[in-house]
C-alpha atoms as one frame of an Amber mdcrd trajectory, in Angstrom:
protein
   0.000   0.000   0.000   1.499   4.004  -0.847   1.274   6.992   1.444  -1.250
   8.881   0.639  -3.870  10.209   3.552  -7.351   9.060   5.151 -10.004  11.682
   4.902  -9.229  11.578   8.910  -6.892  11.494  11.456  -4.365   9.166  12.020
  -5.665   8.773  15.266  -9.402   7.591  13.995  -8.276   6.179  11.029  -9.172
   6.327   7.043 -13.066   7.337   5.929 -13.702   4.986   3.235 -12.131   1.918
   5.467  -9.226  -0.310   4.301 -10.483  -1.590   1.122 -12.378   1.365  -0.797
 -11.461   4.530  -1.885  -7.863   5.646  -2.532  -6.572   2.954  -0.520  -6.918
   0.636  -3.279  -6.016   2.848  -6.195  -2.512   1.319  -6.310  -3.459  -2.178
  -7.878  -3.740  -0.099 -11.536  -0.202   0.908 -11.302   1.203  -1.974  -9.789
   4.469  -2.099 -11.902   4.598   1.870 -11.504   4.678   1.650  -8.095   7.504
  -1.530  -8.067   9.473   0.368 -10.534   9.152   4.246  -8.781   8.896   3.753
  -5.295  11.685   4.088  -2.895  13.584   1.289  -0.856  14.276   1.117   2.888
  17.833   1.759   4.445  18.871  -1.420   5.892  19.790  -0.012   9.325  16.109
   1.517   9.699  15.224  -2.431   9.060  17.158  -3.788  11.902  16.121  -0.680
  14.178  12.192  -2.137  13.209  12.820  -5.791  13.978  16.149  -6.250  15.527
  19.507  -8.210  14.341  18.568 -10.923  15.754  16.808 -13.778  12.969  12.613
 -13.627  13.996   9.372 -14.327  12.548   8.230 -10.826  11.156   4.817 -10.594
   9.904   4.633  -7.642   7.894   1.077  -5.810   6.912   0.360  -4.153   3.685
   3.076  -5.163   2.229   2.760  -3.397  -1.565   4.933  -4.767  -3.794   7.968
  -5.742  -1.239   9.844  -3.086  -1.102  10.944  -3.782   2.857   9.810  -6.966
   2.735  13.064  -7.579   0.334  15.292  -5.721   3.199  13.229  -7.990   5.938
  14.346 -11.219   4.331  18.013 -10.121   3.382  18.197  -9.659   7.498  17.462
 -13.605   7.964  13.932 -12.650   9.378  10.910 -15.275   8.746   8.966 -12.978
   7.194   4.959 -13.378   6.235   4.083 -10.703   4.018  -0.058 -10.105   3.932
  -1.426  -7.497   1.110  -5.009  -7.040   0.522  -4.450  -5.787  -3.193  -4.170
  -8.954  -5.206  -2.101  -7.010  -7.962   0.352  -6.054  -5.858   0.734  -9.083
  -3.613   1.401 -10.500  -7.098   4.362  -8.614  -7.686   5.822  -9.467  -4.219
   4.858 -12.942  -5.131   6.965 -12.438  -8.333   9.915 -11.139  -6.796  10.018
 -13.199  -3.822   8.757 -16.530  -4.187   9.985 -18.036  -0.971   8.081 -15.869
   1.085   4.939 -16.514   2.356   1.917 -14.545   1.467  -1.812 -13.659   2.123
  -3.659 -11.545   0.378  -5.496 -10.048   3.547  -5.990  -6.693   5.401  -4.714
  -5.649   8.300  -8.045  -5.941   9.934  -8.208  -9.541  10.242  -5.301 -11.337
   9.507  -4.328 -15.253   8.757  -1.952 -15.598  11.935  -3.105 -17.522  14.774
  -2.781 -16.069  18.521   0.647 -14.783  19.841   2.637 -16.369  17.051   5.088
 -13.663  15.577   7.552 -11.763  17.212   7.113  -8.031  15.161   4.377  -6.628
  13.075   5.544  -4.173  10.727   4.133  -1.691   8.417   5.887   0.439   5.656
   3.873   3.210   4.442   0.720   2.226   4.993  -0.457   2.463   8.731  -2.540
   5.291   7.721  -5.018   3.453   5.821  -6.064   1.003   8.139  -9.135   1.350
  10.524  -7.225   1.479  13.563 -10.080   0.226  15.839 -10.038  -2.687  14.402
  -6.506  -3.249  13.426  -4.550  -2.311  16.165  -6.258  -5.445  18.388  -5.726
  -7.512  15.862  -2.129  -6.722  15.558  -1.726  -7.474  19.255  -3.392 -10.575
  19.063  -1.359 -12.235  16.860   2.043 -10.790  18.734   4.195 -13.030  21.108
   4.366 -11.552  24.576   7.033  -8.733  24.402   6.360  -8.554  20.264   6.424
  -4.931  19.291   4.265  -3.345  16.274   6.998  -1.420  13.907   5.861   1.335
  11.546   7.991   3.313   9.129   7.560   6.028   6.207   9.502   7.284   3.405
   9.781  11.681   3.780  11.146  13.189   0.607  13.795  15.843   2.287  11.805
  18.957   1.469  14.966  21.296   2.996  16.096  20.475  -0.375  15.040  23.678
  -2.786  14.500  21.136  -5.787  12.651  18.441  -3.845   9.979  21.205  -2.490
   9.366  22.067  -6.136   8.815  18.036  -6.890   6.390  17.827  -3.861   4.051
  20.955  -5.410   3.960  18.552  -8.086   3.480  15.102  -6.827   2.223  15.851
  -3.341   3.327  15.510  -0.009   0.835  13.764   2.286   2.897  11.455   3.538
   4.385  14.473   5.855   2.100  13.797   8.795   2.931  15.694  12.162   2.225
  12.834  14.110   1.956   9.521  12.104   2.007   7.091  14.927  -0.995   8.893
  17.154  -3.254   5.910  16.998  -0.516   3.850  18.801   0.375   6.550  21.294
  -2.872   6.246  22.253  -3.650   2.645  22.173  -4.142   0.452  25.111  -2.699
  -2.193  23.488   0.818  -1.152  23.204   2.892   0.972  25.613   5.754   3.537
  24.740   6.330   4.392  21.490   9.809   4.950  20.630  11.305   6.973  17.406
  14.306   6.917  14.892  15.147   8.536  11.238  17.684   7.047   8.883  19.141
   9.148   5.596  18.850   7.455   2.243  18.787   8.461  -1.312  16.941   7.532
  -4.311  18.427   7.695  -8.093  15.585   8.872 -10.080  16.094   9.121 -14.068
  13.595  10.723 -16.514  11.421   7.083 -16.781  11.708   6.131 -13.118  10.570
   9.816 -12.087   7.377   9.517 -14.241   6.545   6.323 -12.846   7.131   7.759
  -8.881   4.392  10.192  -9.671   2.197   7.813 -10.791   2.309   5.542  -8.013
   1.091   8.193  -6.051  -2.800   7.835  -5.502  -3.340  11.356  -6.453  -2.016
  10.758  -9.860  -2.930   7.340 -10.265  -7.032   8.108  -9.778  -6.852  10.995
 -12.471  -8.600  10.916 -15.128  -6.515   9.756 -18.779  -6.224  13.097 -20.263
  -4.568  14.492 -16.495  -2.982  11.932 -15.766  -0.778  12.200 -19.258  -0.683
  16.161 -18.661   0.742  15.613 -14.794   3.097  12.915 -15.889   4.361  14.717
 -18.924   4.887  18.139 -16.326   6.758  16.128 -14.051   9.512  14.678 -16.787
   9.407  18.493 -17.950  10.685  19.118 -14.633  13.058  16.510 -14.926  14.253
  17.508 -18.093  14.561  21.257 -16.633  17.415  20.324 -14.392  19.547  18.590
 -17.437  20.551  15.535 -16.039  19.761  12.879 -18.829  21.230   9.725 -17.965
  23.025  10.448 -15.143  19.745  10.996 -12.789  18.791  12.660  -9.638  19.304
  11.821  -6.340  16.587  12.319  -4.317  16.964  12.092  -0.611  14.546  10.431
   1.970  14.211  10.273   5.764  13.165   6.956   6.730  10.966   7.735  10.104
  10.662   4.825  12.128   8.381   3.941  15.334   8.009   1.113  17.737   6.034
   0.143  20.511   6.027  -3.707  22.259   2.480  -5.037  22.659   0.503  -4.744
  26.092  -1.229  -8.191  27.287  -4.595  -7.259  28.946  -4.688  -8.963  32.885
  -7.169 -11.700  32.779  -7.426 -12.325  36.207  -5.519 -15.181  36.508  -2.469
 -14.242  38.122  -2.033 -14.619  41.814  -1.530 -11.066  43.533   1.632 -10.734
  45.838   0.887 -10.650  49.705   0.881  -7.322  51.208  -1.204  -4.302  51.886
  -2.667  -2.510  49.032  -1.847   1.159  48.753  -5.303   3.124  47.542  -3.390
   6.127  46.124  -0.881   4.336  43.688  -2.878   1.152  43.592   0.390  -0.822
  44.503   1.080  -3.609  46.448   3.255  -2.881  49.835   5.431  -5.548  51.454
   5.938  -2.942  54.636   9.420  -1.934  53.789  10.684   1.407  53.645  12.272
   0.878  49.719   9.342   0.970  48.330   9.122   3.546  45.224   5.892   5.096
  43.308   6.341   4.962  40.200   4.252   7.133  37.832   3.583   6.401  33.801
   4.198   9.874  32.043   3.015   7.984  29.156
């Protein structure tokens, strides 16, 4: 799945729900979006899942663009994509990894069986209600949902330009808000990685049509679009030689939260009513107060 934006927040989650509407735009430009779209930096892979070899289930998976990076890291990965014409690109490309064409909503994984969830530009499209327990369900204790997205560096005079062209929803102030706010999953941590993308005057076009914007246009403005952006290629003289466009890979984590069921004795003691802690009677103990 691509980048662009939900009618609403991040925090309640897309309008027209996971499988309507922009979200599944991409499937007509399938080869577009395999040929234009960026990669992930390695290092922001291993900062998502860890070095250590694990069992990675990732959601909307596209075309495999991480999924690639995922497996080069030794992970067992499961890739799930609920656009078949995608999936069948990944399917293409990787043929020893397992796939599902499913959403993120309900997914093919029984209960606590992977260590990491991850999602690589696509978080934003799924109802988050409904995805977010399901992505803790099928976690391990300690598993951790990972989310990252590609930024075009817009400090960059030339890349601003290419954003008024292309667009630039996938600058969100606060992309991981639905997490942050989850009771499923507790702190969310943060990293960005550098990386750069060689663009040329074919793979430029086919960027900009990847993006949903483009890709829902009409014939006649979708040719007038993608012939503006290789004009603006063609501006800057670079012929064969291409562009390098640069990318911040922003990066969150958060390890799941297992709801209490009851079942666990409670330690002996006397129960403090103000920090709802258990006292043994001892002067060391500490409160200890979630900022969260």
């Amino acid at each position: 799945m691509a980048d662009q934006p939900p009618a609403t927040s991040p925090a309640t989650g897309p309008a027209t729900g996971p499988a309507t509407g922009l979200a599944r735009s991409f499937g007509a430009v399938a080869d577009a979006y395999d040929r234009g779209r960026p990669s992930y930096p390695r290092e922001a892979a291993a900062w998502l899942t860890g070095t250590e070899a694990c069992t990675v289930l990732e959601v909307g998976a596209g075309t495999g663009k991480l999924t690639k990076v995922l497996a080069g890291l030794g992970h067992d990965v499961h890739a799930t994509e609920p656009d078949p014409a995608l999936l069948a690109v990944l399917k293409r490309d990787l043929p020893d990894v397992p796939v599902s064409e499913s959403p993120a909503e309900d997914l093919p994984l029984p209960d606590a069986s992977v260590d990491v969830v991850v999602a690589a530009q696509c978080f934003h499209w799924f109802d988050h209600e409904r995805a977010l327990p399901e992505i803790a369900r099928v976690l391990r204790p300690g598993g951790r949902l990972a989310l990252v997205w590609n930024l075009t560096d817009h400090r960059v005079p030339w890349v601003r330009r290419l954003g008024a062209l292309i667009g630039t929803q996938e600058h969100r102030d606060d992309p991981a808000a639905a997490v942050v706010t989850s009771p499923h999953f507790g702190f969310v941590e943060d990293a960005s990685f550098k990386h750069w993308q060689v663009v040329d005057r074919h793979s430029i076009r086919d960027l900009a049509l990847s993006r949903s914007n483009v890709a829902t246009l009409d014939p006649e403005a979708q040719a007038a679009k993608l012939a503006e952006v290789v004009g603006f290629y063609d501006e800057y003289g670079r012929g064969m030689d291409g562009m390098q466009l640069p990318y911040l890979a922003r990066c969150f984590r958060a390890t799941v939260v297992r709801e209490d069921d009851g079942s666990a004795e409670e330690p002996e003691g006397e129960r403090d009513p103000m920090t709802d802690t258990i006292s043994d009677g001892t002067d060391t103990d500490m409160l200890l107060i979630d900022f969260r």
